[in-house]
Structures are given as structure tokens and as C-alpha cells.
PDB file of N, CA, C and O in Angstrom:
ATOM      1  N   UNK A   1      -1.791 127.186  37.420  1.00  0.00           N
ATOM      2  CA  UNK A   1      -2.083 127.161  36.007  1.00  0.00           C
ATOM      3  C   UNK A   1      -1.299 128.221  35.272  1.00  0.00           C
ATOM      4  O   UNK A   1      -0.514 128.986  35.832  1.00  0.00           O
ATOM      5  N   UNK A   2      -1.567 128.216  33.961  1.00  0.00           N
ATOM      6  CA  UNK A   2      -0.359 129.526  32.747  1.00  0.00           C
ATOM      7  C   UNK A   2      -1.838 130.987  33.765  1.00  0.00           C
ATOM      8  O   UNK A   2      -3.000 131.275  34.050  1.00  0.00           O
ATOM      9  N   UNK A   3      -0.390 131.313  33.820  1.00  0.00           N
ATOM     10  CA  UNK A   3      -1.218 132.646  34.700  1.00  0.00           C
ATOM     11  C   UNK A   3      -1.579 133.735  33.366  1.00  0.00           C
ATOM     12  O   UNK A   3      -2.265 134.721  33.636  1.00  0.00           O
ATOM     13  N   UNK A   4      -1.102 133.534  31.933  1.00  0.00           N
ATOM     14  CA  UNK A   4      -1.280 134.306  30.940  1.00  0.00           C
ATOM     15  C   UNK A   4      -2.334 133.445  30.482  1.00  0.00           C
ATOM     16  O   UNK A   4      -2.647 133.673  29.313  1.00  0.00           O
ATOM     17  N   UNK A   5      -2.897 132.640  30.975  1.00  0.00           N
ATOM     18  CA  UNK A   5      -4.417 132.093  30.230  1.00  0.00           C
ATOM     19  C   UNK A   5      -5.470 132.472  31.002  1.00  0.00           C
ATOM     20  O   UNK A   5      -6.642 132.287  30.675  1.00  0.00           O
ATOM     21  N   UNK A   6      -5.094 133.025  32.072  1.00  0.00           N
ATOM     22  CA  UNK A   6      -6.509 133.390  33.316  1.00  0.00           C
ATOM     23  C   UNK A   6      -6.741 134.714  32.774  1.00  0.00           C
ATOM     24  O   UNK A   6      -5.934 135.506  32.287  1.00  0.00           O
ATOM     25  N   UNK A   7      -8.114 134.818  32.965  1.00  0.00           N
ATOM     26  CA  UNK A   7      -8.451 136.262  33.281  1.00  0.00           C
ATOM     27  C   UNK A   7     -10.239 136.225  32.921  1.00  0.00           C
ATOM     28  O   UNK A   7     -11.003 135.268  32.790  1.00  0.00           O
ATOM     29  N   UNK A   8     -10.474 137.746  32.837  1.00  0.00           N
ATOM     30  CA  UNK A   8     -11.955 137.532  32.546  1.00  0.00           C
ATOM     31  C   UNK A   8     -12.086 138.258  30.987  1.00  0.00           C
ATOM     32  O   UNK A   8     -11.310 139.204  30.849  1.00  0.00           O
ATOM     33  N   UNK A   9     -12.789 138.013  30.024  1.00  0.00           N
ATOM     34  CA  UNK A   9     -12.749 137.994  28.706  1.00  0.00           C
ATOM     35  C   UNK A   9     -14.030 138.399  27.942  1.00  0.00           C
ATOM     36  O   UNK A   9     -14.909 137.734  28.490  1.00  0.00           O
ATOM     37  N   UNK A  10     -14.562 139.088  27.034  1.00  0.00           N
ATOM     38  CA  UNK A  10     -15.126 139.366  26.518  1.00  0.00           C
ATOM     39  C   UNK A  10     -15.245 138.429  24.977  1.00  0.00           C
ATOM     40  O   UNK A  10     -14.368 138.710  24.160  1.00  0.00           O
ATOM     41  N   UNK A  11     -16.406 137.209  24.499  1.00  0.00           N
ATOM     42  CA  UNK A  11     -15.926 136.476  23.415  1.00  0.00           C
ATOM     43  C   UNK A  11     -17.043 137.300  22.221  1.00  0.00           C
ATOM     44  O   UNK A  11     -18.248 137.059  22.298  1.00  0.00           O
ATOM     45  N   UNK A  12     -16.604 138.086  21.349  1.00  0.00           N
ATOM     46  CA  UNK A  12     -17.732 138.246  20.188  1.00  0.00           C
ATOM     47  C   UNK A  12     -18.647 136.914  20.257  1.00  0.00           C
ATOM     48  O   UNK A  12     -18.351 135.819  20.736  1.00  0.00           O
ATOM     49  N   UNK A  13     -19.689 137.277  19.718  1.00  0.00           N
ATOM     50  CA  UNK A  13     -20.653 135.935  19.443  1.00  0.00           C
ATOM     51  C   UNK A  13     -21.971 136.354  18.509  1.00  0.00           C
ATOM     52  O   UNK A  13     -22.223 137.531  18.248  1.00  0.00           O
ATOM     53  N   UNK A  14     -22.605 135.473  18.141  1.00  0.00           N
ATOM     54  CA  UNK A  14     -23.823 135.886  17.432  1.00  0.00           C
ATOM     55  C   UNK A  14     -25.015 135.870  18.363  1.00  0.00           C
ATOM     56  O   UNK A  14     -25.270 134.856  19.013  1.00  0.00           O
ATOM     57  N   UNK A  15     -25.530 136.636  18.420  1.00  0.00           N
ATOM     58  CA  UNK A  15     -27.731 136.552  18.673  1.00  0.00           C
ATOM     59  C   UNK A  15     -27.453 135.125  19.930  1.00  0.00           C
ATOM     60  O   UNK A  15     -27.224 135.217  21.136  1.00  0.00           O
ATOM     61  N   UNK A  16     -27.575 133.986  19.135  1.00  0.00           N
ATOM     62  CA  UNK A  16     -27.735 132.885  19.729  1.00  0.00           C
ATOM     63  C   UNK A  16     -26.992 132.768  20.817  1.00  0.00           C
ATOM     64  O   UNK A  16     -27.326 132.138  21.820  1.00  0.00           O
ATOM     65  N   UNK A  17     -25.372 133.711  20.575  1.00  0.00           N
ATOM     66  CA  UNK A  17     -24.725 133.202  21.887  1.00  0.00           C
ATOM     67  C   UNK A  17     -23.726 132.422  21.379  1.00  0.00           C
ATOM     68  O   UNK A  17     -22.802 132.330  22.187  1.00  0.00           O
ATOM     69  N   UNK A  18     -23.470 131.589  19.964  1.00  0.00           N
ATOM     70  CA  UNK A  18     -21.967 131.038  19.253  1.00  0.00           C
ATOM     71  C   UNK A  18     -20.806 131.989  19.538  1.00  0.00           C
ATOM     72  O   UNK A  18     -21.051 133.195  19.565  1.00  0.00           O
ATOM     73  N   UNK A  19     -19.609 131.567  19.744  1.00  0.00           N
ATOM     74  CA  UNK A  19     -18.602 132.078  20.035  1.00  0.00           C
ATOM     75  C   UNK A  19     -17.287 131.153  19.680  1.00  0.00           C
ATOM     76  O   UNK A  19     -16.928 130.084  20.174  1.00  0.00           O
ATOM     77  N   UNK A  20     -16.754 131.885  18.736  1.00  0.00           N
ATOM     78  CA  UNK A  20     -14.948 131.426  18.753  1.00  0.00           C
ATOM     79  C   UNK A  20     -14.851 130.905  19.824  1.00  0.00           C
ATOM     80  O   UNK A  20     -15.153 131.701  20.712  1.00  0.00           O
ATOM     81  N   UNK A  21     -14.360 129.205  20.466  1.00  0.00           N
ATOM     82  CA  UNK A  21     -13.805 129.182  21.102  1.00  0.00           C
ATOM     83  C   UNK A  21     -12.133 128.654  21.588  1.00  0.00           C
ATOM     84  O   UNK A  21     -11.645 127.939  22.464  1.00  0.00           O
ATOM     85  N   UNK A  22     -11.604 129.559  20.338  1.00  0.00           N
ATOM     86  CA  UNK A  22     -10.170 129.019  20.416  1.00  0.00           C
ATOM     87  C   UNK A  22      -9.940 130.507  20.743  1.00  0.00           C
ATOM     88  O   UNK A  22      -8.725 130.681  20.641  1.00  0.00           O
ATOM     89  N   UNK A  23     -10.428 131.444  21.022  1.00  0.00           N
ATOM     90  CA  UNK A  23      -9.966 132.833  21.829  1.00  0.00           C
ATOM     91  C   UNK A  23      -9.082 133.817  21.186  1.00  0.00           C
ATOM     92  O   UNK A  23      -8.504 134.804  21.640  1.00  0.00           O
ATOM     93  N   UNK A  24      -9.128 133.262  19.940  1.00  0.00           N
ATOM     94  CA  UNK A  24      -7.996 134.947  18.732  1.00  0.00           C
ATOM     95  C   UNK A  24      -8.713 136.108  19.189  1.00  0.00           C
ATOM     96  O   UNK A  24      -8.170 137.109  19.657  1.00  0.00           O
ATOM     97  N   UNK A  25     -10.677 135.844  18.949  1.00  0.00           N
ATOM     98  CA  UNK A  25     -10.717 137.320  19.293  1.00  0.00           C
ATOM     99  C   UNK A  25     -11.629 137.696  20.285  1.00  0.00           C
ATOM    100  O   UNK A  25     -12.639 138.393  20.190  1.00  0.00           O
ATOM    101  N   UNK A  26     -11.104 137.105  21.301  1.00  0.00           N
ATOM    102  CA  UNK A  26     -11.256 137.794  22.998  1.00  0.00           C
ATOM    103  C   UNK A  26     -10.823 138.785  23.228  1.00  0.00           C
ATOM    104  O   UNK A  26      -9.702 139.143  22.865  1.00  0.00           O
ATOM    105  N   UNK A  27     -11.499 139.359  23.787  1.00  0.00           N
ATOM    106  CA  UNK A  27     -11.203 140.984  24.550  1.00  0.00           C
ATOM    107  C   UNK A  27     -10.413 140.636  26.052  1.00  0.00           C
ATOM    108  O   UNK A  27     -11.290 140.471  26.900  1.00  0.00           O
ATOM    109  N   UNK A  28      -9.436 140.521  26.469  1.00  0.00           N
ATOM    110  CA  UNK A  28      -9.239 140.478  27.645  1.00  0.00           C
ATOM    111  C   UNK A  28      -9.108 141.462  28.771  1.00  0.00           C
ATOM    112  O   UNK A  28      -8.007 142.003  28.872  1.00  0.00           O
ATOM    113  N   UNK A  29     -10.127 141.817  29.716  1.00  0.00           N
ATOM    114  CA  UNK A  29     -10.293 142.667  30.651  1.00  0.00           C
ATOM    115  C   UNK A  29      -8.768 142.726  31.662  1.00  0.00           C
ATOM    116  O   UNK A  29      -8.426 141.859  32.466  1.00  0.00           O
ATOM    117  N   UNK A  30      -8.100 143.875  31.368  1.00  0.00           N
ATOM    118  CA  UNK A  30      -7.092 144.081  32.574  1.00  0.00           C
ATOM    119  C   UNK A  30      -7.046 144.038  33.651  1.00  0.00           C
ATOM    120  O   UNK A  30      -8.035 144.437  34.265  1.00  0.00           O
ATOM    121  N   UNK A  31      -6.020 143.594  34.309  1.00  0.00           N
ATOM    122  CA  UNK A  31      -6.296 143.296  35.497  1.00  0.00           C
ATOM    123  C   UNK A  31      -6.106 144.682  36.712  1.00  0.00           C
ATOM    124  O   UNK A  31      -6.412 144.601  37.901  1.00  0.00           O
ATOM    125  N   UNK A  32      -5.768 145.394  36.309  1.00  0.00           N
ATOM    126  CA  UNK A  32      -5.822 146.869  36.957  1.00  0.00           C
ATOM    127  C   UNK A  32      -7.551 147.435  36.583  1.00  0.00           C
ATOM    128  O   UNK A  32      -8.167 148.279  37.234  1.00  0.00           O
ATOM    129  N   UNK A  33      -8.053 146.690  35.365  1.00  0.00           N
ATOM    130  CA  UNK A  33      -9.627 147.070  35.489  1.00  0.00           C
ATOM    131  C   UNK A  33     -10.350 146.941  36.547  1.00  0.00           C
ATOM    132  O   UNK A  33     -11.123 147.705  37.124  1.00  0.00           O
ATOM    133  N   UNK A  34      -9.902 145.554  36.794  1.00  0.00           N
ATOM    134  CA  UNK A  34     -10.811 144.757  37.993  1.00  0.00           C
ATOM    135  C   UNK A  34     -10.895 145.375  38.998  1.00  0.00           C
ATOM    136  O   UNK A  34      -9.880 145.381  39.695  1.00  0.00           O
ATOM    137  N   UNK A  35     -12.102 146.142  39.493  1.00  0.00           N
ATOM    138  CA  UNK A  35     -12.296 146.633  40.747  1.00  0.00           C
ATOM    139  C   UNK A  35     -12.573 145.433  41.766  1.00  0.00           C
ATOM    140  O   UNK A  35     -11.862 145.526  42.766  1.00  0.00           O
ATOM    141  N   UNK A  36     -13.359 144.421  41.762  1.00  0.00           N
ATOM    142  CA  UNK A  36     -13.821 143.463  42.640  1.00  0.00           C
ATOM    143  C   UNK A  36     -13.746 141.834  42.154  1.00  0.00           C
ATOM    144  O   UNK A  36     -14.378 141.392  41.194  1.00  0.00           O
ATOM    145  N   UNK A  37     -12.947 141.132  42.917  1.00  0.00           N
ATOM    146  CA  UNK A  37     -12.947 139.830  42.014  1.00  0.00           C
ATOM    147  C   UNK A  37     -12.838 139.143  43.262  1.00  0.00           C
ATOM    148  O   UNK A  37     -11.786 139.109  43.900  1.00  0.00           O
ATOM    149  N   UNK A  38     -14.329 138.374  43.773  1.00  0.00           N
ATOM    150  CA  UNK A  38     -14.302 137.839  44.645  1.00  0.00           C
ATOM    151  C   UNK A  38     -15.404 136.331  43.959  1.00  0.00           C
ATOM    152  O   UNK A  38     -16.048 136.257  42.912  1.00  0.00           O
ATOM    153  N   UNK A  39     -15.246 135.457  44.931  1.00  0.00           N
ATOM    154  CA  UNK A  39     -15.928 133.773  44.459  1.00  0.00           C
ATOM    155  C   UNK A  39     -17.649 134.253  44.331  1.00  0.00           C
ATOM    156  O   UNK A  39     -18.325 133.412  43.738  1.00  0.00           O
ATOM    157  N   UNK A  40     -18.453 135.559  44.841  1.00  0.00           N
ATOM    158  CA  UNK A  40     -19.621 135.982  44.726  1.00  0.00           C
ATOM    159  C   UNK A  40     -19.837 137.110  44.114  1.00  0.00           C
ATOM    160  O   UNK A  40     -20.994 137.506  43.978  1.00  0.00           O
ATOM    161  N   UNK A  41     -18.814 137.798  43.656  1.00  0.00           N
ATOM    162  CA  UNK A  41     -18.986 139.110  42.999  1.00  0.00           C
ATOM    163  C   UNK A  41     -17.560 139.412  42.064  1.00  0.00           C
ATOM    164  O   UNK A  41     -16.421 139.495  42.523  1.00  0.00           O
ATOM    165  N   UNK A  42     -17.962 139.549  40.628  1.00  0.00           N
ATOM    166  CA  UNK A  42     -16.927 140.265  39.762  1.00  0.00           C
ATOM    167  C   UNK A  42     -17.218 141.881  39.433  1.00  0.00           C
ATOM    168  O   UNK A  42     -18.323 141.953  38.895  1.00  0.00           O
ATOM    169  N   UNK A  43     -16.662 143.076  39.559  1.00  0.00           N
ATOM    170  CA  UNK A  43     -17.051 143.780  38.844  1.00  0.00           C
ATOM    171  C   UNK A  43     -15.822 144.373  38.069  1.00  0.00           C
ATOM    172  O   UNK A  43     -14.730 144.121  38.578  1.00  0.00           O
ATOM    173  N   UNK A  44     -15.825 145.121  36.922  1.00  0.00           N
ATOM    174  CA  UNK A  44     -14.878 145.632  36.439  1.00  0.00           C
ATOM    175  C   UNK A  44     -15.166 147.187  35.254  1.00  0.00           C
ATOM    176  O   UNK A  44     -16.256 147.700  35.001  1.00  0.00           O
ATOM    177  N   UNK A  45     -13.888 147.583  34.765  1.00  0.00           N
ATOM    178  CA  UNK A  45     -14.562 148.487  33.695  1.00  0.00           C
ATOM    179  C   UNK A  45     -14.395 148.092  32.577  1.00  0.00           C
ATOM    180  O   UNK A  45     -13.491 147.341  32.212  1.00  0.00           O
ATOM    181  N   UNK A  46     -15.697 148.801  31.570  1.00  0.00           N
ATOM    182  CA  UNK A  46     -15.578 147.968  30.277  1.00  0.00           C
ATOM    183  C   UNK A  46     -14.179 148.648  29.471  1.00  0.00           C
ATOM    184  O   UNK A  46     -13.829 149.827  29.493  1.00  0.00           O
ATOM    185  N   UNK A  47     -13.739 147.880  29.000  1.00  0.00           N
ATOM    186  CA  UNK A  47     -12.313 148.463  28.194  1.00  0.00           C
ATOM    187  C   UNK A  47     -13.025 148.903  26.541  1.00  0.00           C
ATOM    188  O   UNK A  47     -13.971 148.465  25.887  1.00  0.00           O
ATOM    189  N   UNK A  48     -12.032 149.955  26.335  1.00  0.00           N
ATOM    190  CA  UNK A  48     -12.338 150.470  24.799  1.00  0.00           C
ATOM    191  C   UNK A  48     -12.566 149.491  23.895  1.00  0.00           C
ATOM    192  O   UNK A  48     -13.629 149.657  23.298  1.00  0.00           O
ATOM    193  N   UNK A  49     -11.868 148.395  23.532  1.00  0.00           N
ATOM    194  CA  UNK A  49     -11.958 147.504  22.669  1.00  0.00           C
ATOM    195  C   UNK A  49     -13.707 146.873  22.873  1.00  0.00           C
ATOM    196  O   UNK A  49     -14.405 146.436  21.959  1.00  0.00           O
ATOM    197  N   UNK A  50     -13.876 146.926  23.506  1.00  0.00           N
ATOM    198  CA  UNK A  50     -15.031 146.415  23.578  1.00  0.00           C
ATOM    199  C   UNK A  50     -16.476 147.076  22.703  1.00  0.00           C
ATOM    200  O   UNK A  50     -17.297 147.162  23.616  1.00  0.00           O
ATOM    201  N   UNK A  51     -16.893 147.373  21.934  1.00  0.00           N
ATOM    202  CA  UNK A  51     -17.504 147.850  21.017  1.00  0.00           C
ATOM    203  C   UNK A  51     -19.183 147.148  21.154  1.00  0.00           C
ATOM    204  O   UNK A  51     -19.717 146.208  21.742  1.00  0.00           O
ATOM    205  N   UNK A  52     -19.516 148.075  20.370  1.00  0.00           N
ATOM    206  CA  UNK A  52     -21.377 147.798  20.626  1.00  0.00           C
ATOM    207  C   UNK A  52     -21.450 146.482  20.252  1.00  0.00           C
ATOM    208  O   UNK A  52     -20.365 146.176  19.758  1.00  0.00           O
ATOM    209  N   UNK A  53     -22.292 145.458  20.251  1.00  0.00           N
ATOM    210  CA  UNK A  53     -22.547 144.261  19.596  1.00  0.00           C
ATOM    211  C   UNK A  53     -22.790 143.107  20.966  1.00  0.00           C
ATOM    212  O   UNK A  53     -22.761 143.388  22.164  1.00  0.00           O
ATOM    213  N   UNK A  54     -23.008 141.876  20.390  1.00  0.00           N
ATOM    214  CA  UNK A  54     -23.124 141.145  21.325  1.00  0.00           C
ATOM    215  C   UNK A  54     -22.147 140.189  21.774  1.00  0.00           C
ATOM    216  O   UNK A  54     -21.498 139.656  20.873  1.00  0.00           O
ATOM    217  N   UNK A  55     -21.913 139.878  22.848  1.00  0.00           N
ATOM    218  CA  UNK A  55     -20.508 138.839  23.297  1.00  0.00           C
ATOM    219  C   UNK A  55     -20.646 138.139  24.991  1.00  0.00           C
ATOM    220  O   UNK A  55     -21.211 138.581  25.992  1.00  0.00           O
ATOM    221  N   UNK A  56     -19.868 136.891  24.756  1.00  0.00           N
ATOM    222  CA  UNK A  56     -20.378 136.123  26.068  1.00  0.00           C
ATOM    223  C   UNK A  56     -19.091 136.557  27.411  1.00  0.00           C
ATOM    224  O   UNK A  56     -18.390 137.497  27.037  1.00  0.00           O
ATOM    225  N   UNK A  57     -18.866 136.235  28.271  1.00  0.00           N
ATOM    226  CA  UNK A  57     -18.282 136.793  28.989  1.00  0.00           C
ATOM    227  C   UNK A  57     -17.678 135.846  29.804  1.00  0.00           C
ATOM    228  O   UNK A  57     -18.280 135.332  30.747  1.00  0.00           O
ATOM    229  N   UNK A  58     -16.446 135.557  29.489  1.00  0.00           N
ATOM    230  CA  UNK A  58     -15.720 134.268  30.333  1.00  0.00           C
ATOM    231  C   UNK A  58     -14.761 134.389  31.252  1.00  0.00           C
ATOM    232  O   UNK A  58     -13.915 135.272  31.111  1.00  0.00           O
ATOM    233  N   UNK A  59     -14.735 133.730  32.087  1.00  0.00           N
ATOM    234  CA  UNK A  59     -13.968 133.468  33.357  1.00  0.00           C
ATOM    235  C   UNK A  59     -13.106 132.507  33.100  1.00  0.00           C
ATOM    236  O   UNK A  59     -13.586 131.495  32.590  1.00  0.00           O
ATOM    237  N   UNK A  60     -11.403 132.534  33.407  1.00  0.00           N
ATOM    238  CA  UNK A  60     -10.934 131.466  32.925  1.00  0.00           C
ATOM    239  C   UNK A  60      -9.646 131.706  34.613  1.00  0.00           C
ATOM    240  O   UNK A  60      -8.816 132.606  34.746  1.00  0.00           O
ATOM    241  N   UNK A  61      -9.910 130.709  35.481  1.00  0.00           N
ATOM    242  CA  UNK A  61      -9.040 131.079  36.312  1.00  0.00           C
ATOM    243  C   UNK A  61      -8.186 129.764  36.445  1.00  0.00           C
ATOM    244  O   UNK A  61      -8.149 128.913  35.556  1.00  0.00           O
ATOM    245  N   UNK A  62      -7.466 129.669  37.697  1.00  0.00           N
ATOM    246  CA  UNK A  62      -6.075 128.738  38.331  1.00  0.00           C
ATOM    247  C   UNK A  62      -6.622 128.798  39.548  1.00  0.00           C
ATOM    248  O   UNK A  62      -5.954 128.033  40.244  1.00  0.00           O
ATOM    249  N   UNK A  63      -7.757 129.451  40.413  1.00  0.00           N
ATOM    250  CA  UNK A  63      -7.834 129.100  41.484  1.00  0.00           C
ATOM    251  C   UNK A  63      -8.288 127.824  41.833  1.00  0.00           C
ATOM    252  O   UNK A  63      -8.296 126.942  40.975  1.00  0.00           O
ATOM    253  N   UNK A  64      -8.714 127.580  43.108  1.00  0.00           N
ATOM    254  CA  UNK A  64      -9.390 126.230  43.601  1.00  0.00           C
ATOM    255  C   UNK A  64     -10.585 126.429  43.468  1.00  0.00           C
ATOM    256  O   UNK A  64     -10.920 127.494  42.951  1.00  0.00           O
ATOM    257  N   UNK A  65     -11.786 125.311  43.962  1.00  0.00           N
ATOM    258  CA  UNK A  65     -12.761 125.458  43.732  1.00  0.00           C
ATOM    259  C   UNK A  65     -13.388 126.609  44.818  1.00  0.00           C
ATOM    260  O   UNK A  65     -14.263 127.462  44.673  1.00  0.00           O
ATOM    261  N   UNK A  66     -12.511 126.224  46.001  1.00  0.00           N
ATOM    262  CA  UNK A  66     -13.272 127.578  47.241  1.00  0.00           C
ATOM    263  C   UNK A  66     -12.543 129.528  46.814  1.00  0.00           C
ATOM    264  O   UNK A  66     -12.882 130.606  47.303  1.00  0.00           O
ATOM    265  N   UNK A  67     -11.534 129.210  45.780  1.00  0.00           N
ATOM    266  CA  UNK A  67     -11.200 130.393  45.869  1.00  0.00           C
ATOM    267  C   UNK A  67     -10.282 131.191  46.336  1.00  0.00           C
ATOM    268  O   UNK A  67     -10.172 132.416  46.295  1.00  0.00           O
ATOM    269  N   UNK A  68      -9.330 129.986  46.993  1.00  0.00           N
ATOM    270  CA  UNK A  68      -7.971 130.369  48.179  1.00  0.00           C
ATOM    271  C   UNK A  68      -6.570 129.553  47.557  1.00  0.00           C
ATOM    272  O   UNK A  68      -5.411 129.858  47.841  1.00  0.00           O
ATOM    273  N   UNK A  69      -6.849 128.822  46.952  1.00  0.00           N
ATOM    274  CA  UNK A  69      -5.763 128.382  46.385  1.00  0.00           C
ATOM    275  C   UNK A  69      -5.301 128.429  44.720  1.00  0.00           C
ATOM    276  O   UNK A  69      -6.206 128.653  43.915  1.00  0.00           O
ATOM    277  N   UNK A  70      -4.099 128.249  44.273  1.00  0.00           N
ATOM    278  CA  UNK A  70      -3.991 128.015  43.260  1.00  0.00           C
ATOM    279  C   UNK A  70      -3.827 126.779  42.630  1.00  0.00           C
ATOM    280  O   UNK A  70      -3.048 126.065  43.261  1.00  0.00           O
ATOM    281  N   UNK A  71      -4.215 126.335  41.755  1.00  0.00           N
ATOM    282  CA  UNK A  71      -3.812 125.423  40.987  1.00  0.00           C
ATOM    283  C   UNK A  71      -3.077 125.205  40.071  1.00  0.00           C
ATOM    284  O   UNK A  71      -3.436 125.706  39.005  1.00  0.00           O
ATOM    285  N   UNK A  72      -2.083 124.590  40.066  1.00  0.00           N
ATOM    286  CA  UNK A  72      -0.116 125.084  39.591  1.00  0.00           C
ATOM    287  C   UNK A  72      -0.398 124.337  38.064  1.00  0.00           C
ATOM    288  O   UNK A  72       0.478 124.425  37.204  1.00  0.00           O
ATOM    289  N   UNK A  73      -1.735 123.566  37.772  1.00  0.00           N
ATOM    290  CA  UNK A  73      -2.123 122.621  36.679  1.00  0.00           C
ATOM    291  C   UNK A  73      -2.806 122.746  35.565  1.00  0.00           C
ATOM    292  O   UNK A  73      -2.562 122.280  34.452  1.00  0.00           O
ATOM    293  N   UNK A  74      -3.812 123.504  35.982  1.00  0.00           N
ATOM    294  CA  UNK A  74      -5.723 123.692  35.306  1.00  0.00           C
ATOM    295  C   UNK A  74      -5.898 124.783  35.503  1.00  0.00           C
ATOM    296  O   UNK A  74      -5.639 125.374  36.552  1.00  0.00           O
ATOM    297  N   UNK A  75      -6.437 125.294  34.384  1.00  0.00           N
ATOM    298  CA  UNK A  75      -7.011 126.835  34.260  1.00  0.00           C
ATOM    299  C   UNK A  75      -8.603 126.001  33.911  1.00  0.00           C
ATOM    300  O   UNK A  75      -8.898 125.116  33.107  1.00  0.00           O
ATOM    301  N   UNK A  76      -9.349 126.714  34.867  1.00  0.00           N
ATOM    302  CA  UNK A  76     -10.722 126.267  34.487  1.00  0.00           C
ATOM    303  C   UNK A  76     -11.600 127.536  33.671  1.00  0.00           C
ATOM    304  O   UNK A  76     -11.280 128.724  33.637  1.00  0.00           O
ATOM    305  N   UNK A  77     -12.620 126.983  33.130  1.00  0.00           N
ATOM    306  CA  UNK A  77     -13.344 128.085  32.493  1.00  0.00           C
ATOM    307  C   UNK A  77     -14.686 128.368  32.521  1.00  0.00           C
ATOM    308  O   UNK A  77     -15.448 127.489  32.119  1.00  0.00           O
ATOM    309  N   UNK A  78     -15.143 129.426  32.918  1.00  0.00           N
ATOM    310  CA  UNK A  78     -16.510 129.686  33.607  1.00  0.00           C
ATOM    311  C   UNK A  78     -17.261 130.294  32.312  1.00  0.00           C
ATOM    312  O   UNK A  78     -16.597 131.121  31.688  1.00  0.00           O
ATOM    313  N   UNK A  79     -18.717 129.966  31.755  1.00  0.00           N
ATOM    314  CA  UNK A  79     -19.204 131.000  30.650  1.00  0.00           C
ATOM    315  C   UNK A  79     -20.318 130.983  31.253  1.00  0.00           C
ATOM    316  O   UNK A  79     -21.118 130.091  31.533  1.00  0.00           O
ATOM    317  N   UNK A  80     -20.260 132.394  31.467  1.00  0.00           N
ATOM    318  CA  UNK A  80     -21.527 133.611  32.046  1.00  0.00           C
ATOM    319  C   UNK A  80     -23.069 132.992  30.717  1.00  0.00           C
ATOM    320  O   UNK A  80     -23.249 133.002  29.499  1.00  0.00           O
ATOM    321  N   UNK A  81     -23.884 132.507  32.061  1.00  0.00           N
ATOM    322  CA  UNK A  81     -25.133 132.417  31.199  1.00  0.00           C
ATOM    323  C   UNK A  81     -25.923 132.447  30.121  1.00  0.00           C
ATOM    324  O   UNK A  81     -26.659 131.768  29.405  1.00  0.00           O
ATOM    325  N   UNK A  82     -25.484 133.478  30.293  1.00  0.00           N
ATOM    326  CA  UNK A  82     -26.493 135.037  29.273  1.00  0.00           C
ATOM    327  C   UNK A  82     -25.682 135.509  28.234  1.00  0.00           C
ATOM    328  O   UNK A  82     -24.473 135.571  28.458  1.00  0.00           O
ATOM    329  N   UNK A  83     -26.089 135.837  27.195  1.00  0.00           N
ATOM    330  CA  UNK A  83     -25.284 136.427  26.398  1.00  0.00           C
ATOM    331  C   UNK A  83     -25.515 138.286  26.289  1.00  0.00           C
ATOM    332  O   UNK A  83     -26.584 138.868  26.107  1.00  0.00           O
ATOM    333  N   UNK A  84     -24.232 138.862  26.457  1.00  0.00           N
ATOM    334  CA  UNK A  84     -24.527 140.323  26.717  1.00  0.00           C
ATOM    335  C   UNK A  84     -24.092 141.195  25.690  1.00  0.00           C
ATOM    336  O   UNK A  84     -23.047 141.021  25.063  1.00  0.00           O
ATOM    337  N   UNK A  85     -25.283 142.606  25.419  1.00  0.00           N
ATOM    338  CA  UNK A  85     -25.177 143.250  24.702  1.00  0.00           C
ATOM    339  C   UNK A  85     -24.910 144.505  25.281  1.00  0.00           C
ATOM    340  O   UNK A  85     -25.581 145.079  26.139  1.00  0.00           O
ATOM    341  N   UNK A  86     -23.651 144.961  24.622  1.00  0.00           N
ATOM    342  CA  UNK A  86     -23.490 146.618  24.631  1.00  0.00           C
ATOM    343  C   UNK A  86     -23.656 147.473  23.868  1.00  0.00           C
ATOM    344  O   UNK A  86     -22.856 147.579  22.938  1.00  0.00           O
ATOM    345  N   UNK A  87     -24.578 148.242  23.970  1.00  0.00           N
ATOM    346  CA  UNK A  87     -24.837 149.386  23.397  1.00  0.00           C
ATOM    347  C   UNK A  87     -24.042 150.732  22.904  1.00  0.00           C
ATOM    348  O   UNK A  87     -24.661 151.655  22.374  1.00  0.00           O
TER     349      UNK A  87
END
């Protein structure tokens, strides 16, 4: 997949959890952030841009579904449950 469309993302949103989803104003988490990026565990650090308020938290990768391959085609996109607030 466009390896400049993957990554993991921070989307502003309201209360409810609405979110831009054409991605102008995503936060995109670096990839030198990423301490752990495995198919059962993400962790990372929050980047400066990221500011108090509430926002959903997306996954947008090229791997396969197990996690070992790439997909040269499809960037898929994962949205985290919950909607999260930083303080």
C-alpha cells in the first residue's frame, strides 16, 4: 500500500466521537515514537501536537490480515473504539 498513508493517527473529534474523515487534521504519530507495534499490542509517545481535548485514534496500515505481510494495494483502517481524552 502508499506507505505515506499508513501509520497510527490521532483524529480531533467531538464528545460523541465525529471526526474529519478526510484526515487534514490528523495528528500523525512518528514512527521513531512507536515503541511497540505488534498485531496485540501498540504503544507509543504522545507527540506535542497533540493537545488537551478529545480525539479518536486510527490505525491505517498495508499489512496482511496476520501481520507478516504487506499489501502492495490496500491500506486498511482500524478506529479504536473509544473515543480518547487528554488532559
Amino acid at each position: 500500500g502508499d506507505e505515506a498513508a499508513a501509520g497510527v493517527f490521532f483524529a480531533p473529534c467531538t464528545e460523541d466521537g465525529t471526526y474529519n474523515s478526510a484526515g487534514a487534521d490528523w495528528i500523525q504519530i512518528k514512527e521513531s515514537a512507536i515503541e511497540t507495534n505488534r498485531p496485540t499490542a501498540l504503544s507509543f509517545f504522545l507527540p506535542s501536537g497533540v493537545t488537551a481535548g478529545t480525539y479518536r485514534l486510527i490505525i491505517k496500515t498495508s499489512a496482511g490480515a496476520a501481520g507478516s505481510r504487506i499489501n502492495k494495494t490496500l491500506v486498511r483502517t482500524a478506529l479504536y473504539g473509544s473515543v480518547v481524552t487528554v488532559v
